[in-house]
C-alpha positions as CSV (number, residue, x, y, z in Angstrom):
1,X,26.5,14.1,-4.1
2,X,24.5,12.2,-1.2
3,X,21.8,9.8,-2.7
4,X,18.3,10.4,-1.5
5,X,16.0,8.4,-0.3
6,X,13.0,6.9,-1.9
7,X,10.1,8.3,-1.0
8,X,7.1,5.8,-0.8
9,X,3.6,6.8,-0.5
10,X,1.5,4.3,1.9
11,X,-2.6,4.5,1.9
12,X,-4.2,1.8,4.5
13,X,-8.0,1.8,4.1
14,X,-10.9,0.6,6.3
15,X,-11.3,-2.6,4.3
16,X,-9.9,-5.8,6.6
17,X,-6.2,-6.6,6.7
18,X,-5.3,-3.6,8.1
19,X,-2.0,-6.0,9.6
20,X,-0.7,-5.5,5.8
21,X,-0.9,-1.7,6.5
22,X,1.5,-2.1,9.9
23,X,3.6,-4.5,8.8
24,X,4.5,-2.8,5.5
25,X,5.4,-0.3,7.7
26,X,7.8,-2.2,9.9
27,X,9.4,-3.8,7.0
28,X,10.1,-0.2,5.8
29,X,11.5,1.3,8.9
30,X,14.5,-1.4,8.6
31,X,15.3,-0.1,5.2
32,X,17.7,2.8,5.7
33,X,17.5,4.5,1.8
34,X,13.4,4.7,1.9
35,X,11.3,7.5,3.5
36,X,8.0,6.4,3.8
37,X,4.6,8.7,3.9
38,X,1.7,7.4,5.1
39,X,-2.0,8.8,4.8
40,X,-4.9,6.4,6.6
41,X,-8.5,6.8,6.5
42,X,-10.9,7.9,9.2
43,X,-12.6,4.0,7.8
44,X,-9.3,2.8,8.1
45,X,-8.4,4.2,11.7
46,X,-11.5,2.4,13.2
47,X,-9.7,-1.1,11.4
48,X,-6.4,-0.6,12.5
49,X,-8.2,-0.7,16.2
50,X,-9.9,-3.3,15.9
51,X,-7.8,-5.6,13.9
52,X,-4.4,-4.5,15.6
53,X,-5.5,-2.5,18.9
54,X,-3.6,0.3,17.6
55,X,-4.4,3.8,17.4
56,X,-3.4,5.8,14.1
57,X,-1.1,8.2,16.5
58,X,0.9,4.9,17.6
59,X,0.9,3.9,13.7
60,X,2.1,7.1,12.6
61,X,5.5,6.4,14.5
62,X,6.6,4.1,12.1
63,X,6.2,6.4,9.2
64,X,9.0,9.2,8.2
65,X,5.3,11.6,7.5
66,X,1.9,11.4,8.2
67,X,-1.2,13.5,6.7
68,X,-4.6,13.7,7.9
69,X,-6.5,12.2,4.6
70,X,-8.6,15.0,4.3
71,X,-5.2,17.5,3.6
72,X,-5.7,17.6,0.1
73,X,-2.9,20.5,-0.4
74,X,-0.4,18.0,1.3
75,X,2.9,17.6,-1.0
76,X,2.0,14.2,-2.2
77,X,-0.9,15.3,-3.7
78,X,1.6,17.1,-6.4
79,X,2.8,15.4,-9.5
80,X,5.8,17.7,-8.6
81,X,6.7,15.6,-5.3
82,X,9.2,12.8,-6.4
83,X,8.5,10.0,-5.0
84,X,8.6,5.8,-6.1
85,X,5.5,5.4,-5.6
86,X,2.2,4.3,-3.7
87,X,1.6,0.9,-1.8
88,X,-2.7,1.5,-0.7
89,X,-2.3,-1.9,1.8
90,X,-5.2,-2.9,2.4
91,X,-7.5,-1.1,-0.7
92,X,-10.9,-1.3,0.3
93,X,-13.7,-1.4,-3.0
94,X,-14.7,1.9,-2.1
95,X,-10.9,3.4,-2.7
96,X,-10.7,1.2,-5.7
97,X,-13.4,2.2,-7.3
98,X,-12.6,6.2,-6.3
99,X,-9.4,5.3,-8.3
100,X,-10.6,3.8,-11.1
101,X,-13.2,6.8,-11.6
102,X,-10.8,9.4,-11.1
103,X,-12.3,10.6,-7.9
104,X,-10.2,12.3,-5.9
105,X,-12.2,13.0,-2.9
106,X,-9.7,12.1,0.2
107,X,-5.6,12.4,-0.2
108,X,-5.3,8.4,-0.6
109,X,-7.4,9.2,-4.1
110,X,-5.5,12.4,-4.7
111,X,-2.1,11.0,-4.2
112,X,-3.3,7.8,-6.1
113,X,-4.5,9.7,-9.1
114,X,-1.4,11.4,-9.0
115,X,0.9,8.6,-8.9
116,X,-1.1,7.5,-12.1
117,X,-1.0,10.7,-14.1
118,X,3.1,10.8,-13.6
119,X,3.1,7.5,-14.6
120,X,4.6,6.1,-11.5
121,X,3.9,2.5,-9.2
122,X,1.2,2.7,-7.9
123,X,0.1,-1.2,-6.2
124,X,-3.6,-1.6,-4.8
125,X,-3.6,-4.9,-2.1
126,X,-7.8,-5.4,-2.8
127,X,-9.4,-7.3,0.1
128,X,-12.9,-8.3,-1.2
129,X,-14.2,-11.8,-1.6
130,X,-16.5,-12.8,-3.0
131,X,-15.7,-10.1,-6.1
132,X,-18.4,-8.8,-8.1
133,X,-18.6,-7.4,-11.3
134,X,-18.4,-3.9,-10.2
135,X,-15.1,-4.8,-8.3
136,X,-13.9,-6.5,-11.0
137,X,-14.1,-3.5,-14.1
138,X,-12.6,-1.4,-11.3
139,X,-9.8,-3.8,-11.1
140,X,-9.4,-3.6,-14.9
141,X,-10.1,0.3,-15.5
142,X,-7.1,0.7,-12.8
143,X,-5.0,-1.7,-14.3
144,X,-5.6,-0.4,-17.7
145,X,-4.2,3.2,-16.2
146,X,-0.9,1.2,-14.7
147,X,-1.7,0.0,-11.8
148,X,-1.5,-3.0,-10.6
149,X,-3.6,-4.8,-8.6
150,X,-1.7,-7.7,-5.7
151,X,-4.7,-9.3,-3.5
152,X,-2.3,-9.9,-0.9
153,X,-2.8,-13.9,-1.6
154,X,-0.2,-15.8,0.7
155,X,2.1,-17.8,-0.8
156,X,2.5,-21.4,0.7
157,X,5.6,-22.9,-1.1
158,X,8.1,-21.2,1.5
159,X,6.5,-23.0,3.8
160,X,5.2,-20.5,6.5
161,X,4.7,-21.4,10.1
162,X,2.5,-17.6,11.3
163,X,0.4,-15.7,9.6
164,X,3.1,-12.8,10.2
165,X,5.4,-14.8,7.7
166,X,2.6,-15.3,5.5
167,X,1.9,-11.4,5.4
168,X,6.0,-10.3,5.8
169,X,6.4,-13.0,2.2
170,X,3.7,-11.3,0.5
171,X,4.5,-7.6,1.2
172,X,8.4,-8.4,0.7
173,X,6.9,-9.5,-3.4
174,X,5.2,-6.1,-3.2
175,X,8.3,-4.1,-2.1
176,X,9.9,-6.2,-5.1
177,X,8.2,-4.5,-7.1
178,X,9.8,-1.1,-6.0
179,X,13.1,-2.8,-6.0
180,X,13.1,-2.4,-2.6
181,X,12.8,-5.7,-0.8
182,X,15.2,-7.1,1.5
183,X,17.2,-10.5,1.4
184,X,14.8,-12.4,3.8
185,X,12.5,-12.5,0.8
186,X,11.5,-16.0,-0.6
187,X,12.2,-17.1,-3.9
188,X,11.0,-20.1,-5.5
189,X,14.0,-22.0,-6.9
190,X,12.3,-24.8,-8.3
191,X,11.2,-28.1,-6.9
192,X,13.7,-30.1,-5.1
């Protein structure tokens, strides 16, 4: 019996850090055992172009599938689509808080909820700051459901000399979470 792949859902939003969104995506093109499924917002395509100065078509080349996020009767918005998971990279407030309420308005909220309801990973990289206390009981309804929340915070104890290793470190701890992250990851081993 051939293994299948993992199937990983992949939401990028119109809140900034839409580099998180791409280079998620990279990262997951070199893995051979994952097939990846990526949905972006109309909010989100207008990001990606002017944080990147890419288009969503030239995006949509790195993933295995793409939906427009108004096709609500896509497969991932099915409990009975297997997949590992969702990555929403970068969650703006307004997804957040369409996730925490249960409002599936869009297929990123659709396939979230979904992800929830099979009890499945789903991982929300926020971008807000300063938070308020809106954003924060929206943090804590989702992670009260099983999600869990990853600002994408960089870590500075592998010492990284671009912000594409500071992004690369933090989405490799995300893709740890999957069990899915590759040996160029950075571990801390203690002090030395």
């Amino acid at each position: 019996m051939i293994a299948q792949p993992k199937r990983l859902i992949v939401g990028i939003t119109g809140a900034s850090g839409a580099i998180y969104g791409v280079r998620l995506l990279r990262l997951l093109k070199n893995i051979d055992s994952v097939e990846t499924h990526l949905i972006i917002s109309g909010a989100g395509e207008l990001t990606l172009e002017h944080e990147q100065g890419m288009k969503a078509r030239e995006l949509s080349l790195l993933a295995d599938h793409c939906y427009d996020v108004n096709e609500v009767g896509a497969a991932v918005a099915s409990g009975s689509f297997k997949n590992a998971g969702m990555i929403v990279a970068p969650c703006s407030m307004k997804t957040l808080s369409a996730i925490a309420h249960g409002y599936c308005d869009n297929l990123i909220t659709r396939a979230a909820d979904v992800v929830l309801k099979e009890r499945r990973r789903l991982v929300l990289m926020v971008r807000e700051t300063p938070l308020n206390l809106a954003h924060i009981r929206n943090m804590e309804a989702v992670t009260e459901m099983g999600g869990i929340i990853y600002p994408p915070l960089p870590a500075f104890y592998c010492h990284p000399l671009s912000i594409d290793e500071m992004v690369d470190q933090t989405l490799r701890r995300v893709l740890d979470l999957f069990d899915m992250a590759d040996d160029q990851t950075s571990r801390w081993s203690g002090m030395v």
